[in-house]
N, C-alpha and C positions, 0 to 999 in steps of 0.2 A: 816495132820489134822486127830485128832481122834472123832467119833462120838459113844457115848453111849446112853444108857438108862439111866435118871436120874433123880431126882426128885429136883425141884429150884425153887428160888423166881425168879420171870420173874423183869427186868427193871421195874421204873415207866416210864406213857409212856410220853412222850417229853425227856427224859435223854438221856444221849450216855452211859450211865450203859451196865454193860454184865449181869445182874442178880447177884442174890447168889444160888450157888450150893450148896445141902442140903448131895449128896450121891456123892460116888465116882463109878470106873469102878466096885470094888470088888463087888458090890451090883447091878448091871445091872442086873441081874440071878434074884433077888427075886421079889416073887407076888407083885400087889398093894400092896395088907394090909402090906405084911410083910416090905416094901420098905417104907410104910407111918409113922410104927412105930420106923424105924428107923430115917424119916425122923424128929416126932415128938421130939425124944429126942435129937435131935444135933439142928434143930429151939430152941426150950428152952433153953439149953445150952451157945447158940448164942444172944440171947435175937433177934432174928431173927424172923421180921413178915411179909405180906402179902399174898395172895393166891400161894398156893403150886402148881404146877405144875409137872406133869411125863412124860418126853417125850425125845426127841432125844437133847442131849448137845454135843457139837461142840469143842473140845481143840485144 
């Protein structure tokens, strides 16, 4: 199992959802902001919404 830095739409809660992943590994390196703006433009792309999250993702 791989564990990164990443930035995702967490589960709604009572689901058995894994989330939506907003960034991949190649992007674990970059700051918030720079990590949020990418995260912006791939959420709108996606029509992809709830609170964003940055933190350790699990594959």
């Amino acid at each position: 199992m791989t564990t990164y830095r990443a930035a995702y739409i967490p589960p709604e809660p009572g689901s058995n959802g894994v989330g939506v992943l907003l960034t991949t590994h190649e992007h674990c390196t970059l700051t918030d902001d720079q990590l949020m703006v990418v995260v912006r433009q791939v959420a709108a792309a996606n029509d992809a919404e709830g609170e964003i999250i940055i933190g350790d993702w699990s594959e």
